[in-house]
C-alpha positions in Angstrom: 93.9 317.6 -154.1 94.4 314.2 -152.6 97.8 314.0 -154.1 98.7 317.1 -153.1 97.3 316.9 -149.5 99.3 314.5 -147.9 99.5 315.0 -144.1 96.0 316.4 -143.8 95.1 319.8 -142.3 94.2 321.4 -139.0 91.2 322.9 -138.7 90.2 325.4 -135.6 88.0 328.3 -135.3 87.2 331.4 -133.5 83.9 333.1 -132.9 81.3 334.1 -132.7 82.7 337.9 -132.7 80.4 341.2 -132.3 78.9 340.4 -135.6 78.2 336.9 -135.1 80.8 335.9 -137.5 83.2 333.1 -137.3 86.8 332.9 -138.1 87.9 329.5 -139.7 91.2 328.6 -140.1 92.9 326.2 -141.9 96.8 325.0 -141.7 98.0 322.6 -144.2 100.5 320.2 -142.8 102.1 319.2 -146.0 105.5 321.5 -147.3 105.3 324.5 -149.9 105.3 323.5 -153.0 108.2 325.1 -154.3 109.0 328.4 -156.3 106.7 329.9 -153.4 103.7 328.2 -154.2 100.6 327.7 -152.0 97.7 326.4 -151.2 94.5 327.8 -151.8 91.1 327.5 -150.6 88.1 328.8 -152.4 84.0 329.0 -151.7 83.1 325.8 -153.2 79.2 326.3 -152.0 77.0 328.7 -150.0 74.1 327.6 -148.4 74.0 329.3 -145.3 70.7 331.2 -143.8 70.2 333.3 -141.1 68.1 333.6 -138.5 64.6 334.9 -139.5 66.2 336.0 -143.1 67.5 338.6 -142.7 70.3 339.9 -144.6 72.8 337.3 -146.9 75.8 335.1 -145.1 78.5 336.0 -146.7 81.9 333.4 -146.8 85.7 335.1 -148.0 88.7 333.1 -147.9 92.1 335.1 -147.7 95.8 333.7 -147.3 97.1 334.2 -143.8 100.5 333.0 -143.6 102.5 331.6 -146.7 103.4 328.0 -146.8 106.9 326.9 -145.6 109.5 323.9 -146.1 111.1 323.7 -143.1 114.6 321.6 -143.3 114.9 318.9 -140.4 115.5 320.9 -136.8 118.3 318.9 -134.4 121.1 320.1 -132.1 121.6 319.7 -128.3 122.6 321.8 -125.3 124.1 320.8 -122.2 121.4 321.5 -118.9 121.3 323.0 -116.6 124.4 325.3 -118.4 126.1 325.6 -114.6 125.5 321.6 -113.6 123.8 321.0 -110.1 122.3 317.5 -111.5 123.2 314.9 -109.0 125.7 312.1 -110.6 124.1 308.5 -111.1 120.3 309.7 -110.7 118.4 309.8 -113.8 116.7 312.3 -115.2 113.8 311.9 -117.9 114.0 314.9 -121.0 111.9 316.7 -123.6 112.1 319.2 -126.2 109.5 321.5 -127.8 109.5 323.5 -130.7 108.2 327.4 -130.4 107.6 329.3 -133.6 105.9 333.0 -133.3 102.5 331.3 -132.2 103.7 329.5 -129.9 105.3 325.8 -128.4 104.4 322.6 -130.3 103.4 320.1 -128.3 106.8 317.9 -126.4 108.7 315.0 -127.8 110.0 313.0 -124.8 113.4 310.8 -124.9 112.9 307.2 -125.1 114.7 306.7 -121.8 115.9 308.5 -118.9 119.6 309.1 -118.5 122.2 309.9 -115.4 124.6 312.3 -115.3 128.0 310.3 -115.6 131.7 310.8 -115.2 134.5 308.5 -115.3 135.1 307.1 -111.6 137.5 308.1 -109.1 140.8 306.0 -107.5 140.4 302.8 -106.1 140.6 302.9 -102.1 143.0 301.0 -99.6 145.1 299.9 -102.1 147.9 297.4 -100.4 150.8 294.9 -102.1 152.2 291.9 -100.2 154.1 289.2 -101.2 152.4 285.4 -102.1 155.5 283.2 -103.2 159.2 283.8 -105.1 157.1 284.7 -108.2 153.7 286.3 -107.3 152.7 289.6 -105.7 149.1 289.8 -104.2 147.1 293.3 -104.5 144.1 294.6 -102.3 141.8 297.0 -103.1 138.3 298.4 -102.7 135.6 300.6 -104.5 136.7 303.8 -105.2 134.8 306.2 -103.2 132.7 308.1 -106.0 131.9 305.7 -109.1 131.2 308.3 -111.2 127.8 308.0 -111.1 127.5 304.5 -112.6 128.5 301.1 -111.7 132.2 299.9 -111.8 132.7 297.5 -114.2 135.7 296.6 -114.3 139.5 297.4 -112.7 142.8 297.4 -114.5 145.6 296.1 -112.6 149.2 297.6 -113.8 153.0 296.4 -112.9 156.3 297.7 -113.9 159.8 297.3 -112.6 160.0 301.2 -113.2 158.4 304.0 -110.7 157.0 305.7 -114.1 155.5 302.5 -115.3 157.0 302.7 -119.2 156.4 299.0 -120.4 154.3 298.3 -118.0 152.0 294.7 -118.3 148.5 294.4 -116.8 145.6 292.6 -116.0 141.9 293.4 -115.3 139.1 292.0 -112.7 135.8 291.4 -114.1 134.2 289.5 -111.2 132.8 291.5 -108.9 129.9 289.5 -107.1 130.4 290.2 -103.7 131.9 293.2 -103.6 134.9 294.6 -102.3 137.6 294.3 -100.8 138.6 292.6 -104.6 142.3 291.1 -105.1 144.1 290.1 -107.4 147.6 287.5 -107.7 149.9 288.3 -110.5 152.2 285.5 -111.3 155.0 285.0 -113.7 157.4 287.8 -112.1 160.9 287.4 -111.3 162.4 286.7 -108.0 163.8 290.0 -106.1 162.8 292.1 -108.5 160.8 295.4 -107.5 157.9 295.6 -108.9 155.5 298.7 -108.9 151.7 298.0 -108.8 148.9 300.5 -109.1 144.8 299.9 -109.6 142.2 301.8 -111.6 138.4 301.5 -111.8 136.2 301.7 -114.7 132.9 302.7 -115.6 130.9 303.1 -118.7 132.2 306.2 -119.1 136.4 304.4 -119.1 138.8 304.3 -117.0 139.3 306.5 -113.7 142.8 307.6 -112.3 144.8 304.8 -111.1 145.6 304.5 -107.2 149.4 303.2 -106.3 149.8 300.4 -103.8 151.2 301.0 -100.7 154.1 299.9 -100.2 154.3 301.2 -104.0 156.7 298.1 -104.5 157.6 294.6 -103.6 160.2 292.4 -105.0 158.3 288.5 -104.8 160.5 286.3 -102.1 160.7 283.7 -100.1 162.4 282.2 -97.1 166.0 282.4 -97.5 168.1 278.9 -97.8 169.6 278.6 -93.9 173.6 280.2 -94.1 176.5 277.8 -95.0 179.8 276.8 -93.7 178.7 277.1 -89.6 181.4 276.5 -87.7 181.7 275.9 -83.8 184.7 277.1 -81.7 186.0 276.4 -78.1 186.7 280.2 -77.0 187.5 279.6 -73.2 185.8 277.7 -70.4 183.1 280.3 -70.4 182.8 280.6 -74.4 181.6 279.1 -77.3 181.9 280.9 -80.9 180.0 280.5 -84.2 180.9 281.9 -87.2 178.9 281.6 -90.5 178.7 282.2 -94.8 175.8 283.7 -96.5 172.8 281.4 -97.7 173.2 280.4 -100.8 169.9 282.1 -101.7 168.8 284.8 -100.2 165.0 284.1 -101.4 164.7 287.1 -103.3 164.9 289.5 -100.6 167.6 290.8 -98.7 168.6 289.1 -95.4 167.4 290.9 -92.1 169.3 289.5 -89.4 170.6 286.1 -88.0 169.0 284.1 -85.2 171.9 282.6 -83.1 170.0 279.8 -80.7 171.7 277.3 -77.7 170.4 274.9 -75.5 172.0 272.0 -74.1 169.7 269.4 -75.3 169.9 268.5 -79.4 166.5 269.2 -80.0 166.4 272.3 -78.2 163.8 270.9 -76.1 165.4 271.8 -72.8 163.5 273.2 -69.5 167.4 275.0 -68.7 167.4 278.5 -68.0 169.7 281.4 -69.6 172.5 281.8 -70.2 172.5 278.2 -70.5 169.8 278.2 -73.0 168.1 281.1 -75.5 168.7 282.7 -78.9 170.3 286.0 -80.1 169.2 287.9 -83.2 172.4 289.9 -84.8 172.9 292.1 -88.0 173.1 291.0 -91.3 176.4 292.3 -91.7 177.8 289.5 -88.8 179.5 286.5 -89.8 180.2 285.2 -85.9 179.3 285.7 -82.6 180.5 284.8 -79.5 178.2 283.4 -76.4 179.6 284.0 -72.6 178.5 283.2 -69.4 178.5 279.7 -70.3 179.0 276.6 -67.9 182.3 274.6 -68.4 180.2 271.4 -66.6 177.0 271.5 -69.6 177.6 270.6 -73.6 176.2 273.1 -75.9 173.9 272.8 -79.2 174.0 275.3 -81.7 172.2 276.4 -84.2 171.5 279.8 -87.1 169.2 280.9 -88.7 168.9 283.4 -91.6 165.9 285.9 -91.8 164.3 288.0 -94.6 161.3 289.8 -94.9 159.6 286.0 -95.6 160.5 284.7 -92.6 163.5 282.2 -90.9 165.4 279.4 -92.8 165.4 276.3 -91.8 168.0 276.2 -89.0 171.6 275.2 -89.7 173.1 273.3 -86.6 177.0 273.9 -86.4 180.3 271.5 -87.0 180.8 270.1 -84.7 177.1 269.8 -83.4 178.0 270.3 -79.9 181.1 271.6 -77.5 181.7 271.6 -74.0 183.1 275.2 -72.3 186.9 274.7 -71.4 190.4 276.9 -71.3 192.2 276.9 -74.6 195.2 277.3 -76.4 196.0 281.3 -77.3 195.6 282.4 -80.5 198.2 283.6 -83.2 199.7 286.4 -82.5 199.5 289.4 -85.1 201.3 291.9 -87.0 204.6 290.1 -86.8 207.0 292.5 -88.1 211.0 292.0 -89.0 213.4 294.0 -89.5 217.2 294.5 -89.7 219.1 295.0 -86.2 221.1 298.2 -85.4 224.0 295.4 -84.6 225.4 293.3 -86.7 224.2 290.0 -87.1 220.6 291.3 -85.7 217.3 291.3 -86.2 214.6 292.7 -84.5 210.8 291.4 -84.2 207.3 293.2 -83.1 203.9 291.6 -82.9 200.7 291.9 -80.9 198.9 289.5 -79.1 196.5 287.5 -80.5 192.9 288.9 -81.5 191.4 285.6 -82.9 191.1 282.6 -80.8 193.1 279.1 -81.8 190.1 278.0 -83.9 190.7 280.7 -85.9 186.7 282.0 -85.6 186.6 285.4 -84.8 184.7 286.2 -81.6 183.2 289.2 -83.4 183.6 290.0 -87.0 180.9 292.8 -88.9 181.6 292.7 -92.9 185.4 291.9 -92.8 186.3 293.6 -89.2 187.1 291.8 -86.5 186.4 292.9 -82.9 188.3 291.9 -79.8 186.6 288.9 -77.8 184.9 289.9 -74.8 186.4 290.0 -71.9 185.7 286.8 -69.2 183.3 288.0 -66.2 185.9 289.3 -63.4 189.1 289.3 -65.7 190.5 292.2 -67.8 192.0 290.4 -70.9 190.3 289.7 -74.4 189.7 285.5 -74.1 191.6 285.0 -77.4 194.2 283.8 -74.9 191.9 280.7 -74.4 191.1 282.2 -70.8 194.2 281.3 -69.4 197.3 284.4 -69.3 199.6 284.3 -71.9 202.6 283.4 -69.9 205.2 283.9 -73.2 205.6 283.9 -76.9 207.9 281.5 -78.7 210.0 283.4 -82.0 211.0 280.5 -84.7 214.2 281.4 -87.0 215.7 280.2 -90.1 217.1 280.5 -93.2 214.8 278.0 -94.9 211.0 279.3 -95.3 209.6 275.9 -94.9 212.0 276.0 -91.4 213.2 272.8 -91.6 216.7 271.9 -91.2 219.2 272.3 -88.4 220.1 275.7 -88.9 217.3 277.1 -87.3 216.8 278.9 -83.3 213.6 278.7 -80.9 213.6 281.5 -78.8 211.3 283.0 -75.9 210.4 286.0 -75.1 207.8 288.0 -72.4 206.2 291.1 -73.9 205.7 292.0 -77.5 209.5 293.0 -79.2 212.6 290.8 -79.2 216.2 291.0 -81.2 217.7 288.1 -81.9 221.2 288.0 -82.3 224.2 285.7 -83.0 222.6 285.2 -87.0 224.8 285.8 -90.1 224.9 289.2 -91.6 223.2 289.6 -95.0 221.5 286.2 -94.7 218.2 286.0 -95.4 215.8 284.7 -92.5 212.1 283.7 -92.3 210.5 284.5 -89.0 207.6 283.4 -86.9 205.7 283.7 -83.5 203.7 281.8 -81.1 201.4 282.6 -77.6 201.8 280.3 -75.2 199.6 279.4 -71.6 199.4 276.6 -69.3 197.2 275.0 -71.8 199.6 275.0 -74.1 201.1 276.5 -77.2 199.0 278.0 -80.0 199.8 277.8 -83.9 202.5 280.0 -85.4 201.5 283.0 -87.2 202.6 283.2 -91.0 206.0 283.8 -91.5 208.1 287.3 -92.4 210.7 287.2 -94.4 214.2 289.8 -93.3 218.1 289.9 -94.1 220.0 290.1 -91.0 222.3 293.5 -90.4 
């Protein structure tokens, strides 16, 4: 019996009942034996009296239920079926077992648990730009961690908005809490990059948060623009006119910052228009300032602008000019053609549009605008400020018009024939403006056969 008896028995009893008996029973805690077999129990002695005597105790055993091999019980269920358990509080569990008598006493788990999930988007994410190769990302804790500590965030960039091929980096230190950033280095200047954040948890990684702006291209200050030149436009009038940097930094170029002042260091206590600065488009490449004082010599200087910030300042060549009436410009659109006489040709042109230095007053991405008009006067200064008083037409049969076969003749207004030339000769013609100041520079020269 002690080999079969393993786990011992349970023993309880009822009684006494209307006949002052008593109701013993007995469970055996080992498993069946098999092919149904049981255990039995049989009177092994009697030696119970009653009271006074009377009548004979009397002791039956009798099988109650049949022994059973139960195979090991497990599974697990999801409570409460509907949810209403609050995320990241924990919760301590047991189980019971119930057969037809009733619930066994309860196995509690080992250690209490939380309801989890994986945690939501990082908050206030925002991109800036650190240097010409690294982007800077802020962010904070997302707003529900899922019910368990964050752990960790994963940092993503890709130069495309879906993020195929995309690197990334994580942040594990988190002492001190949020806002968190992060620098990522190694891109490539003015490149757009897109960035976005994710939190994790225990239970992984959360949906990712894009960074507003949702890209950046890493930049820096622009190199300050090349090739500034400084013009004499009249005795009111100074013009600069400018190339592109050389490097934009990465980023595209905002605007140009035209500055004067009449001291070199740009130091003075003078008041406009005699000093100041003028921010123009990006598209400009020269500007003309007015209002100026022929008795004062002027400093210039540009600047190029990106989202970075200004360029180290470029001062013009030359460094400095003093207001005074010009020379005209060239005149334009000289056009020759054959005469209705024999021995004719006739000329057009229009006055001149860009001043003798050749700077245009105003020129936006390849067109140039008429100079301004000087305060009180009605005519475009690229007549040096001074009235064209007439234009000088150049002739000859040679195209580098040297030689004695050549004319000079001068004209008021903007057409001319000139006459007395040999028919069906070939003739190279050009024009001149000229003012009190003097004469201006020829305009390129046309070539024509005479009638």
């Amino acid at each position: 019996l002690s080999l079969a008896v393993q786990k011992g028995v349970l023993v309880d009893r009822d009684g006494p009942n209307p006949d002052n008996g008593f109701i013993w029973r007995v469970t055996f805690l080992d498993n069946a034996y098999p092919d149904g077999s049981n255990f039995l129990l049989r009177v092994y002695t009697n030696t119970l009296t009653t009271f006074g005597g009377q009548g004979t105790p009397q002791v039956s055993t009798s099988l109650m239920t049949a022994g059973k091999t139960f195979s090991s019980c497990f599974g697990s269920v999801i409570v409460p079926s509907f949810g209403g358990l609050v995320k990241g509080l924990e919760y301590y569990g047991r189980v019971s077992a119930r057969n037809s008598e009733g619930y066994s006493l309860p196995m509690q788990a080992t250690m209490p648990l939380a309801p989890m999930v994986i945690p939501g988007a990082p908050t206030g994410v925002a991109l800036d730009v650190v240097s010409a190769t690294e982007l800077r990302v802020i962010f904070g804790s997302p707003s529900d961690n899922g019910g368990d500590s964050i752990s960790q965030y994963l940092i993503e960039w890709s130069t495309t908005q879906d993020f195929m091929h995309a690197e990334s980096t994580t942040l594990d230190y988190l002492v001190g809490g949020s806002p968190f950033f992060k620098i990522i280095s190694g891109l490539r200047t003015g490149i757009c990059y897109y960035v976005r954040v994710s939190a994790k948890n225990s239970q992984g990684y959360g949906i990712s948060q894009v960074a507003t702006p949702a890209s950046l291209n890493p930049h820096q200050r622009p190199s300050p623009p090349t090739n500034v030149k400084l013009g004499i436009t009249s005795s009111t009038m100074l013009t600069i006119g400018w190339d592109a940097p050389f490097s934009d930094g990465g980023d595209s170029i905002s605007k140009y910052r035209i500055e004067w002042d009449t001291r070199q260091k740009f130091t003075s206590l003078s008041y406009p228009p005699n000093r100041g600065y003028i921010d123009v488009a990006a598209s400009f490449r020269s500007h003309t300032l007015q209002l100026l004082s022929s008795e004062k010599s002027y400093f210039l200087r540009i600047h190029a602008v990106n989202s970075a910030g200004s360029s180290t300042p470029q001062l013009t060549n030359p460094d400095r000019a003093v207001p005074s009436l010009q020379m005209p410009g060239v005149p334009y659109s000289v056009v020759a053609s054959p005469g209705t006489a024999i021995g004719t040709v006739e000329v057009s042109w229009q006055r001149p549009r860009v001043p003798h230095h050749g700077i245009p007053c105003f020129e936006v991405e390849g067109i140039i605008s008429e100079c301004p008009t000087p305060y009180g006067g009605s005519i475009p200064a690229s007549d040096g400020g001074d009235d064209i008083i007439e234009y000088e037409i150049e002739i000859s049969n040679r195209p580098d018009f040297l030689g004695s076969d050549g004319l000079r003749k001068t004209y008021v207004g903007y057409h001319a024939v000139i006459n007395d030339l040999y028919p069906q000769r070939t003739y190279f013609v050009r024009v001149l403006a000229r003012n009190s100041v003097g004469s201006g520079k020829y305009s390129n020269s046309v070539q024509v056969i005479a009638t």
